[in-house]
C-alpha positions in Angstrom: 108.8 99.2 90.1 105.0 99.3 91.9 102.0 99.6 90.0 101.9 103.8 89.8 105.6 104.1 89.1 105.0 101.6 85.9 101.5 104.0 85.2 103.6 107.3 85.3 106.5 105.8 83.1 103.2 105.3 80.9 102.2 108.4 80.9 105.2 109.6 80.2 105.3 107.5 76.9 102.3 108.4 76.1 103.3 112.4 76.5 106.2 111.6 73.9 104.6 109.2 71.1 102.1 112.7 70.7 105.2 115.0 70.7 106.7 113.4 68.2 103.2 113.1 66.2 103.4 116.8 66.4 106.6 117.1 65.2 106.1 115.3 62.3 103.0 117.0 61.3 104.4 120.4 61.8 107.5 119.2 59.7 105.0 118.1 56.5 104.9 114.4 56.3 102.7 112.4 53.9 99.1 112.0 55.4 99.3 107.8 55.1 102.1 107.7 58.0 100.1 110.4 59.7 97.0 108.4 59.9 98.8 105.6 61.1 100.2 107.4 64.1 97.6 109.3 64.9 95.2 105.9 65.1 97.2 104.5 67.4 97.8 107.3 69.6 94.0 108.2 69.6 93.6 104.2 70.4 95.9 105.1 73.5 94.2 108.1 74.6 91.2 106.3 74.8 92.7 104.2 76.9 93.6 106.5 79.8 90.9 106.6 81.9 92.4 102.9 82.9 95.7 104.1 83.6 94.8 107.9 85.6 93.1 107.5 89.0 89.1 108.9 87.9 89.2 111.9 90.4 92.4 113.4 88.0 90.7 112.1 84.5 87.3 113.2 85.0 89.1 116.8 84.5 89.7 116.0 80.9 87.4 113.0 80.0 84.9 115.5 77.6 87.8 116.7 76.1 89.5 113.6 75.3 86.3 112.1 74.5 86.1 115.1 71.7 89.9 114.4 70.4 89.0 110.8 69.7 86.0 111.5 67.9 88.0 114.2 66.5 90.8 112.1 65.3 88.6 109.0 63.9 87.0 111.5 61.3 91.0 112.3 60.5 90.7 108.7 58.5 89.5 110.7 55.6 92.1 112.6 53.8 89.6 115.1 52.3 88.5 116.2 56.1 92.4 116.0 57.6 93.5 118.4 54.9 90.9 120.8 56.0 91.4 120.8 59.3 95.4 120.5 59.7 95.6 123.4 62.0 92.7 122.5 63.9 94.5 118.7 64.5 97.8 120.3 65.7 96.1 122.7 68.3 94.2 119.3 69.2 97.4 117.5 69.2 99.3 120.3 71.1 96.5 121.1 73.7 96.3 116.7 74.5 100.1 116.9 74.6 100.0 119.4 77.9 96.8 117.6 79.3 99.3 114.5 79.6 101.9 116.5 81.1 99.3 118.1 83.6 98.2 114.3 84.5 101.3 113.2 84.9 102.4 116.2 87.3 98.9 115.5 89.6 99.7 112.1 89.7 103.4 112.9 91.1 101.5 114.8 93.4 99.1 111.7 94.9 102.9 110.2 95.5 103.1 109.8 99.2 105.7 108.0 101.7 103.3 105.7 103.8 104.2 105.4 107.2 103.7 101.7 107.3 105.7 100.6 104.9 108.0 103.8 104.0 107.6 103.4 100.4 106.8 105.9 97.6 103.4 104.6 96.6 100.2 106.4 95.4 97.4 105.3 97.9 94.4 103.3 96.4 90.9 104.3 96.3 88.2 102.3 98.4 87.7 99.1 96.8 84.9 99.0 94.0 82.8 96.1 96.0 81.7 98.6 98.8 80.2 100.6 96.1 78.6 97.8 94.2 76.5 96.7 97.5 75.6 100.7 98.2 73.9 100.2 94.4 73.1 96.9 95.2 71.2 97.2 98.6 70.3 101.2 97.7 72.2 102.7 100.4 71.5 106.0 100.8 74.4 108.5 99.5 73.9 111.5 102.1 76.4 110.2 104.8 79.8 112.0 105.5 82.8 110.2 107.0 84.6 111.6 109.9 88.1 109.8 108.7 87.3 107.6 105.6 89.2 108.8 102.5 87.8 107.5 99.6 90.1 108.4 96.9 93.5 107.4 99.2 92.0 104.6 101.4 94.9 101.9 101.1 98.7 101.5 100.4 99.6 99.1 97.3 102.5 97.9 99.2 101.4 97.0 102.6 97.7 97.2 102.4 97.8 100.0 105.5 94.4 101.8 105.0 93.8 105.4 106.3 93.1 105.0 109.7 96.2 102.4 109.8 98.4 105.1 109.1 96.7 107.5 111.0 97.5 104.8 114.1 100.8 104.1 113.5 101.5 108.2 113.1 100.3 108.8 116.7 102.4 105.6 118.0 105.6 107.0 116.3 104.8 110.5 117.7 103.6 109.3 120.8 106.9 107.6 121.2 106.0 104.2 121.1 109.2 103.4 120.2 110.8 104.4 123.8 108.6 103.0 126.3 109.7 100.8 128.9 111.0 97.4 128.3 107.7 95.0 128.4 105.0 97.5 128.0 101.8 95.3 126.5 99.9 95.9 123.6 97.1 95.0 122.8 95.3 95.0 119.3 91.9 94.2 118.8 90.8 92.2 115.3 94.5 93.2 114.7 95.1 94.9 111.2 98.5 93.3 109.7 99.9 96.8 109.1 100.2 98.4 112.4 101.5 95.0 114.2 104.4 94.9 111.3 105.0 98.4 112.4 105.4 97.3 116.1 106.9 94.6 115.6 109.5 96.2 113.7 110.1 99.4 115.5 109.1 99.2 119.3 110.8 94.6 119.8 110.9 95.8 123.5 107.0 95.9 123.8 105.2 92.8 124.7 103.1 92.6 121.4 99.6 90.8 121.4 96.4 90.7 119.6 92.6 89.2 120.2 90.1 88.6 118.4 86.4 86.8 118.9 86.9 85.4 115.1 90.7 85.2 113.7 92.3 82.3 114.0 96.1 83.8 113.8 95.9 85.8 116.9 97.6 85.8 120.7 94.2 84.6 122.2 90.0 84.7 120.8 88.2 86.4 123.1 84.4 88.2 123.0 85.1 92.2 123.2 81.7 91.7 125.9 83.4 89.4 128.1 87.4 89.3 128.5 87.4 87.3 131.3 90.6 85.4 130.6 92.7 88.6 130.8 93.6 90.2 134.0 92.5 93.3 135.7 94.7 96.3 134.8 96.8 94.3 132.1 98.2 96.5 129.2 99.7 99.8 128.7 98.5 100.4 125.1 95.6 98.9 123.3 94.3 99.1 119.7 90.4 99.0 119.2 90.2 100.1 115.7 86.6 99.5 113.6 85.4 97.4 116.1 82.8 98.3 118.0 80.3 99.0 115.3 80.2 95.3 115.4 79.4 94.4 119.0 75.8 94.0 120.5 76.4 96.5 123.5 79.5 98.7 123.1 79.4 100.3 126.4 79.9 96.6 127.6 82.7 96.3 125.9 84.0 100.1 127.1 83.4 98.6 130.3 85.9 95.9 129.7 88.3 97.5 127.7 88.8 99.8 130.9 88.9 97.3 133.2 92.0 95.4 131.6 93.9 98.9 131.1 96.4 100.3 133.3 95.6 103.4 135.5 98.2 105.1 133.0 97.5 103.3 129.8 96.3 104.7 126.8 93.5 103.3 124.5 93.8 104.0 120.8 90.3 104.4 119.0 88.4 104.4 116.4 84.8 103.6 115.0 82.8 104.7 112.0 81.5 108.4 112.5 78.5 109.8 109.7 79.2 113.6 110.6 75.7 114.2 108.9 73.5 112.6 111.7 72.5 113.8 114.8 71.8 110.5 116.7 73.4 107.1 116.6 71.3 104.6 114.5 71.5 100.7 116.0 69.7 97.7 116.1 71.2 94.1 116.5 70.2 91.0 114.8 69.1 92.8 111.2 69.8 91.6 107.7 72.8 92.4 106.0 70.9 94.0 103.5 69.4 96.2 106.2 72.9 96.7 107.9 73.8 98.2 104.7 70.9 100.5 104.5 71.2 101.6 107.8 75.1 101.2 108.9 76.6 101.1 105.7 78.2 97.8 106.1 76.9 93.9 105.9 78.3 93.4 109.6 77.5 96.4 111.6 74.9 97.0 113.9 75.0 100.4 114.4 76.6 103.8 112.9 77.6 106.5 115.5 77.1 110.2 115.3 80.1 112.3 116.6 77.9 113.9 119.8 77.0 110.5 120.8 79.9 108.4 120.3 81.5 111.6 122.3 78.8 110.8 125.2 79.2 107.1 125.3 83.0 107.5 125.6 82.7 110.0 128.3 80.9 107.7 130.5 83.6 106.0 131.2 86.5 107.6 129.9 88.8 111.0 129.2 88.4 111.8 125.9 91.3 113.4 123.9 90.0 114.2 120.2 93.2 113.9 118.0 92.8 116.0 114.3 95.3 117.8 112.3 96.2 120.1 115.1 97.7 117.2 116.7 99.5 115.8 113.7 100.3 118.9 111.8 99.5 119.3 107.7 102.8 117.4 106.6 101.3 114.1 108.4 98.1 114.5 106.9 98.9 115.2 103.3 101.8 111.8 103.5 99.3 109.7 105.1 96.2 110.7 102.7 93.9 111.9 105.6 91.1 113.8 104.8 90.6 117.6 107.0 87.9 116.3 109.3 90.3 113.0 109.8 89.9 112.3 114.0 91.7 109.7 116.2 90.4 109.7 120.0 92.8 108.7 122.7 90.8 107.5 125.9 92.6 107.7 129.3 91.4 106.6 132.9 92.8 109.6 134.4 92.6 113.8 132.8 96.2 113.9 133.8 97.8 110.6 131.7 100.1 112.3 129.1 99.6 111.1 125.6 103.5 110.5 125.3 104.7 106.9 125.9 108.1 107.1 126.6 109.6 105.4 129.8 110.5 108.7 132.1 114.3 108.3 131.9 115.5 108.7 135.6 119.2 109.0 135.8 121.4 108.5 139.5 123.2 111.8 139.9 125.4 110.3 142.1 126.4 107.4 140.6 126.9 110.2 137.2 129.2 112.0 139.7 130.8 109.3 141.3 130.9 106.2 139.2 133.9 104.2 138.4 136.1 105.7 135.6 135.2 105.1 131.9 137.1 105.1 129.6 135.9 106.4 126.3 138.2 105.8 122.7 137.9 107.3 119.4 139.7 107.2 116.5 138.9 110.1 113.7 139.4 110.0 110.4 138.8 112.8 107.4 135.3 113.4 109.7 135.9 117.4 109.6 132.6 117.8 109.2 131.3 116.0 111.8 134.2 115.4 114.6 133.2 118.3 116.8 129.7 116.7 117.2 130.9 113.3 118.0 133.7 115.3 120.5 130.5 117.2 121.9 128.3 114.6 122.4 130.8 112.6 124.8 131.8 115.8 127.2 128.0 116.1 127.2 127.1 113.1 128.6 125.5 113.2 132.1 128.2 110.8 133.2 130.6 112.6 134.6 134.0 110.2 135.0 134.9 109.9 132.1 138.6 109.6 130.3 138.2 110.8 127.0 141.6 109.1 125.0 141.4 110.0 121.2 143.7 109.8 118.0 144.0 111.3 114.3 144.7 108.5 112.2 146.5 111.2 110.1 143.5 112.7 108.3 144.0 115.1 105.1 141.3 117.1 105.8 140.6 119.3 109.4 139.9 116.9 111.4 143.0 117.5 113.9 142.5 121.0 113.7 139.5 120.9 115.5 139.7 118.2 117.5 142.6 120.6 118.9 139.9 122.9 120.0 138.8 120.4 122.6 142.2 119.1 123.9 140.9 120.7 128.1 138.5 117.4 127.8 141.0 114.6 126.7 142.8 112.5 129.3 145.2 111.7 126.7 145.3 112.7 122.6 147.9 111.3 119.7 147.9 112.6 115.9 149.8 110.5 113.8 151.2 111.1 110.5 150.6 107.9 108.9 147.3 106.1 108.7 146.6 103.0 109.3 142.7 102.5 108.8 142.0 102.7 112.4 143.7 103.4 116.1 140.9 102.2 118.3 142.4 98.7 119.4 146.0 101.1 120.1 144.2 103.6 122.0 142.7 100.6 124.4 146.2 100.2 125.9 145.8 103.5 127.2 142.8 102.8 129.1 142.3 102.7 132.8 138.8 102.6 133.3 136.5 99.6 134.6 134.3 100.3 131.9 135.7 101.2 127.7 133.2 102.9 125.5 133.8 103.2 121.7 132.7 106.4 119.7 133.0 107.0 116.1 133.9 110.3 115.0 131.3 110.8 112.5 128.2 109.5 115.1 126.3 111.1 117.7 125.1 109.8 121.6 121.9 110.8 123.4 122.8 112.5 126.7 122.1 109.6 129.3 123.9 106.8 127.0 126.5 106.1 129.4 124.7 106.8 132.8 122.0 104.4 131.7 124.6 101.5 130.8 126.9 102.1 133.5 124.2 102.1 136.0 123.2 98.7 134.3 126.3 97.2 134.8 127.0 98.4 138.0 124.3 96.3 139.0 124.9 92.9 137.1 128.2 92.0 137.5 127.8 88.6 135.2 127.5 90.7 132.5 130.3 91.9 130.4 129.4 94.5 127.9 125.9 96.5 127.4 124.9 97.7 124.4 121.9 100.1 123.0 119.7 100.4 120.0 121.0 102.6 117.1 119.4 104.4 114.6 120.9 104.9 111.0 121.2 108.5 109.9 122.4 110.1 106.7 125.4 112.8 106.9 122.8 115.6 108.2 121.5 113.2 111.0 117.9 112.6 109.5 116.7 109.2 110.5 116.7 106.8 107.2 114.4 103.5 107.4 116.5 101.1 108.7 116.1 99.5 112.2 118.7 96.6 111.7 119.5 97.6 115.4 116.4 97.3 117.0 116.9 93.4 119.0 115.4 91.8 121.9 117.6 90.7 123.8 118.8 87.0 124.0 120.8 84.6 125.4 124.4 83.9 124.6 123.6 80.6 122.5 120.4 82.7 120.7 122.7 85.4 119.9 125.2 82.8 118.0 122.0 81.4 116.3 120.8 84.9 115.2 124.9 86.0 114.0 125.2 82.8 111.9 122.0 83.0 110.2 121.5 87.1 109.7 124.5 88.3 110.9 125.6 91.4 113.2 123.0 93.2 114.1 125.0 95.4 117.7 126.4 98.4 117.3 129.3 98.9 118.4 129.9 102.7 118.6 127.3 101.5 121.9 129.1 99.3 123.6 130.1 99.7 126.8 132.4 96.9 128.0 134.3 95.8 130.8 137.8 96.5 130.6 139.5 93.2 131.4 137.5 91.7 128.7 138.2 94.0 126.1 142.2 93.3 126.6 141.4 89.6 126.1 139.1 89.4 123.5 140.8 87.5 120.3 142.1 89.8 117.6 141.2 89.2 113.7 142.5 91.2 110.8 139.3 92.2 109.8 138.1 95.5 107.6 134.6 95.3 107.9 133.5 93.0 110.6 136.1 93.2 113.4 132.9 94.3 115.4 131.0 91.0 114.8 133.7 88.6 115.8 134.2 90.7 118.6 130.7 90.4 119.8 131.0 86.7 118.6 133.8 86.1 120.9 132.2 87.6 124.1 128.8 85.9 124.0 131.2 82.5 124.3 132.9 83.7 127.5 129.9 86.4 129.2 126.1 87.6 128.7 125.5 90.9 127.0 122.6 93.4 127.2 120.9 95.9 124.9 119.3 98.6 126.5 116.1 99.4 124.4 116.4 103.0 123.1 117.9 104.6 120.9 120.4 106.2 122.3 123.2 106.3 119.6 122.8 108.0 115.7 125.6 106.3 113.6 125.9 108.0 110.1 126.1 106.0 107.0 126.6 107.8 103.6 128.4 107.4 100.6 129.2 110.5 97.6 129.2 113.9 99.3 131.7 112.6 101.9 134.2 109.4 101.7 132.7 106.4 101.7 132.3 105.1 105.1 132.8 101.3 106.2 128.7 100.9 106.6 127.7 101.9 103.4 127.0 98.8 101.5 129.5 99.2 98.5 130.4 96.3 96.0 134.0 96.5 97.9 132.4 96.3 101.2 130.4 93.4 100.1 133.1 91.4 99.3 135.3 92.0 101.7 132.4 91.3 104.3 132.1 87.9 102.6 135.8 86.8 102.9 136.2 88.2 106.2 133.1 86.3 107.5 134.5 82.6 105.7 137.9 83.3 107.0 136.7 83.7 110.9 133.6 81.9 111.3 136.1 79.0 110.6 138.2 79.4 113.7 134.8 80.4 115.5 133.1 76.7 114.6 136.3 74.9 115.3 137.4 76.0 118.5 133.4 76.1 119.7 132.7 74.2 123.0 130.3 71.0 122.4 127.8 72.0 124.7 127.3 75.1 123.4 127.7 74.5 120.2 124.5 72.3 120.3 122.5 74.6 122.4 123.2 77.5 119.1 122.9 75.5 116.6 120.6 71.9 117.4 117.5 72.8 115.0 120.2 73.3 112.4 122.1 70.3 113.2 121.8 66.8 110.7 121.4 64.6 113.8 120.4 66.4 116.8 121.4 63.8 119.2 125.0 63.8 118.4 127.3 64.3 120.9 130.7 62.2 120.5 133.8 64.5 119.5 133.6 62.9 115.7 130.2 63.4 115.5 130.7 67.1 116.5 133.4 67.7 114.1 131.0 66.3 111.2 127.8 68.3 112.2 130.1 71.4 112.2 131.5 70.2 108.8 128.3 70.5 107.5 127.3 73.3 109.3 129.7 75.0 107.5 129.1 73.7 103.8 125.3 74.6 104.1 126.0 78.4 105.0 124.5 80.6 102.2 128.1 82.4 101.8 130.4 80.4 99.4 133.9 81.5 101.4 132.0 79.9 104.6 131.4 76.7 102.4 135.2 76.6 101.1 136.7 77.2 105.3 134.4 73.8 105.7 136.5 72.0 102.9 139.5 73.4 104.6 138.3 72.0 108.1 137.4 68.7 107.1 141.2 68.7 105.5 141.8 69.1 109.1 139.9 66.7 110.5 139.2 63.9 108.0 141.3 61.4 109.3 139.5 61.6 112.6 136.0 61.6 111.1 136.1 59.4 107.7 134.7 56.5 109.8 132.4 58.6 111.3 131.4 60.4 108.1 130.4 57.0 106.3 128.9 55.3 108.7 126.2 58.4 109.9 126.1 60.4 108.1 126.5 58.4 104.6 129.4 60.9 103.0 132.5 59.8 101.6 135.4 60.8 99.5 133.0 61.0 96.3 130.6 63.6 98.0 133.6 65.2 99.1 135.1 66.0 95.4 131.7 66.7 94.3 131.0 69.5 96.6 134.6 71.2 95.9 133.1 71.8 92.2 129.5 72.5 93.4 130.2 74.8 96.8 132.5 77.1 98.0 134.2 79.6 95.5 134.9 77.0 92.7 131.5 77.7 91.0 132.4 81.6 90.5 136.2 80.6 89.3 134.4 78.5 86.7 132.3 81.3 85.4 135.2 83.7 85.5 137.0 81.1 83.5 
């Protein structure tokens, strides 16, 4: 619970305490418990104006003011008993202020962009007021963008023009531009590179600052002469050049190390009261605050002239709530005159960042023959999308094989409708939990893609991936980002699928420590693989060992977009296998102790130390015993206690190879042994079930 969710529970404690009082005094009860109530809730009235954000209180501060004073004259009985009626209007009238409070402060509730939480946005810190009184600033300035009363989020600390940023970025599309596009922020704000760093891994993320010590690279906004001519795509230069000596300098350089197509993203301090800038360099800060409204500035812009200086060197696009629409505005706390400019080196550069998807229409026409498989299941509401979005596809050879795992609902029905587009279809009267791995034998494709009947794929999934394989032949399946939806297909904020792409021994590093994190309603995988990958009775992570299997024998590669929706809900429809139920959880756990035991074991040495050597008790081991131990322990150290009991299993396996071993290195016996069957694995929990 954040701070404003713990304030409106308050409130609405605070709303019932003086209900009840009301109650009670409408009812008749004796005037000694009535003063005793009253005190206190006139003690907690008082109080408010610490709980309600001033711009909402100051709407009822005279009145409560009145009530208190009101209700301290109640401690005489002689005045309460006169003025009975005039206490339960009072009461009854502070009863809906409360309510009225509490309904403006649902209001201020706001999803920030950042972060996506529910929070209520902060006003400006107190301390830049207390050096206005301090240093008598003047108080006739008007900010182009600064919102005083919803400056910062409580939970990530994104201020205004953070979240104005990070709203062009996600509808400027960010998030699809090409593999290794650069960014650049400048005196980076921790918000917006959390933001990219979660939702656009394919961009080549890096930040500078003359100052900041945890930054890609310190440089002087002036002088940037360690970066290359013509360098990044995107860069951030947010509140910074009211700092330099000479911003048109600084322009100058900022230009010179962006791409003839990039896109700047700025943002300075704009008084939309004066006519001409006001600069000087080298003053006090008590002067900077009297004349730029800040310790460390040098100058404050007005709009005509910041508008001027830009122009010099730059197209100017001026971004406001036309851009953005009302709903961004009003989520993100911007006030109306709220402005983001956009500078380009060319009028034509389009303000969208998305790589230009260019698909080969012959190789769509005349590509080798995949073959796509899905297996439906009680999905009647959402089968003839799935079925749709695969006879879409601008990949034309496909063979589309599909099954009804005997569904109760409609799903066969109308998968029926579509029967002209399959190249072979089954429905079976018994279900099984599942036909895809049946379906494969049908196959005859170089390439097998799996589809889920409840999720959706962008039009150029398969060209795209096809086209990628076509032209790396060491690689054995290709994958692509995924984003969660709920049952209606709106995007929820998870972007577990979002990955760089890494080698085979990174990927085994990343699944032991965090898990799966492909999707396999993406994959696209080379058919002679598919029919030899090892087969594991698994509910809810047959995927992962899958995927676990193939970076031991091939490469794989994510394509960075998102180019599949996968549904995950729970309640209005069955429960799907993604939603994280307390069933789901614990079959993922015994599924995951039971496999990663075989995976470990039967794991080459060489590879096995490449995936795992930072995690490894002596890194320099290498004999076949010494092996075995360090994947002994790898095992008992996992954070899942079914992994930890498959190690007690393996080194019932292996002990009589390794008990010299053991000892002698690494200094574990029997005794350890015994003690670690009580302490790990799924002992502890039979003890507390016990």
């Amino acid at each position: 619970m954040n701070l404003y969710q713990e304030r409106l529970q308050l409130l609405t404690e605070i709303e019932i305490q003086g209900r009840d009082i009301l109650n009670e005094l409408e009812r008749g009860t004796d005037f000694d418990s009535f003063l005793r109530k009253i005190s206190g809730y006139s003690q907690v009235i008082s109080e408010l104006q610490t709980i309600v954000p001033q711009e909402i209180y100051g709407e009822y501060q005279e009145f409560f003011d009145a009530f208190c004073e009101f209700c301290g004259q109640c401690g005489d009985p002689d005045f309460m008993r006169k003025n009975v009626e005039n206490m339960v209007s009072s009461l009854s009238l502070s009863v809906e202020c409360i309510e009225d409070i509490k309904m403006k402060c649902l209001k201020k509730i706001k999803r920030c962009i950042c972060c996506e939480k529910r929070v209520a946005y902060l006003p400006l810190p107190d301390y830049y007021r207390q050096m206005e009184e301090k240093y008598h600033v003047p108080q006739n300035t008007k900010s182009e963008t600064l919102n005083l009363n919803e400056y910062s989020c409580p939970e990530c600390g994104a201020s205004d023009r953070d979240r104005m940023i990070i709203s062009f970025l996600k509808k400027a599309r960010l998030r699809d531009a090409a593999e290794g596009a650069k960014v650049l922020q400048i005196a980076p704000a921790a918000s917006i590179g959390q933001w990219i760093i979660r939702h656009c891994p394919q961009t080549v993320y890096e930040t500078t600052d003359l100052f900041m010590s945890n930054v890609t690279f310190r440089s002087d906004l002036q002088d940037m002469n360690m970066v290359a001519d013509e360098a990044y795509d995107v860069i951030i230069c947010s509140h910074v050049l009211e700092h330099v000596r000479d911003d048109r300098k600084a322009l100058g350089e900022l230009k010179r190390i962006l791409k003839p197509d990039g896109k700047i993203i700025f943002l300075v301090p704009v008084d939309l009261n004066r006519k001409e800038t006001d600069e000087e360099w080298g003053l006090s800060e008590a002067e900077n605050w009297r004349r730029f409204g800040q310790g460390d500035h040098c100058r404050v812009y007005s709009k005509e002239d910041l508008t001027d200086r830009l122009q010099e060197q730059f197209y100017v696009h001026s971004l406001g709530k036309d851009y953005f629409g009302e709903d961004v505005f009003e989520q993100c706390g911007l006030i109306d005159t709220s402005t983001l400019y956009v500078l380009t080196k060319q009028e034509e550069v389009p303000l969208d960042m998305a790589e230009q998807i260019r698909v080969d229409e012959i190789l769509c026409k005349e590509g080798p023959l995949v073959s796509v498989i899905m297996s439906c299941y009680n999905h009647e509401s959402f089968v003839a999308e799935a079925i749709e979005s695969v006879i879409n596809q601008s990949y034309k050879n496909i063979e589309f094989i599909v099954a009804d795992d005997a569904s109760s609902d409609h799903t066969a029905e109308i998968m029926k409708r579509y029967s002209a587009h399959y190249a072979k279809e089954m429905y079976f009267e018994e279900n099984i939990g599942g036909r895809s791995e049946f379906l494969q034998q049908y196959a005859t494709g170089k390439y097998i893609a799996l589809m889920h009947s409840d999720d959706v794929w962008e039009r150029d999934k398969l060209a795209l991936q096809v086209a990628y394989m076509e032209e790396h032949e060491d690689c054995g399946a290709c994958l692509t980002w995924c984003v969660y939806t709920d049952e209606n297909l709106r995007e929820t904020n998870d972007w577990y699928f979002f990955q760089k792409n890494k080698s085979s021994s990174e990927w085994m590093h990343y699944f032991w420590k965090y898990g799966n994190a492909l999707c396999n309603p993406s994959s696209l995988t080379r058919r002679e693989l598919c029919m030899n990958i090892k087969k594991t009775p698994c509910t809810q992570l047959p995927d992962f060992f899958k995927w676990i299997y193939v970076i031991q024998h091939t490469s794989i590669y994510i394509v960075p977009k998102a180019l599949v929706k996968m549904r995950r809900y729970q309640g209005s429809h069955s429960e799907n296998t993604s939603v994280a139920s307390e069933n789901n959880i614990m079959r993922h756990m015994a599924e995951a102790g039971c496999n990663w035991l075989w995976v470990i074991r039967d794991m080459e040495k060489d590879f096995f130390k490449q995936a795992f050597g930072e995690l490894m008790i002596h890194p320099d081991a290498d004999t076949e015993e010494e092996i075995k131990c360090e994947k002994y322990f790898l095992m008992l150290n996992h954070i899942n206690q079914f992994v930890q009991y498959s190690a007690m299993c393996y080194l019932c396996e292996i002990f009589d190879s390794v008990k010299e071993c053991m000892e002698n290195k690494y200094h574990y016996s029997y005794k350890e042994f015994r003690e670690d069957i009580i302490k790990k694995g799924i002992t502890p929990s039979l003890k507390e079930k016990g």
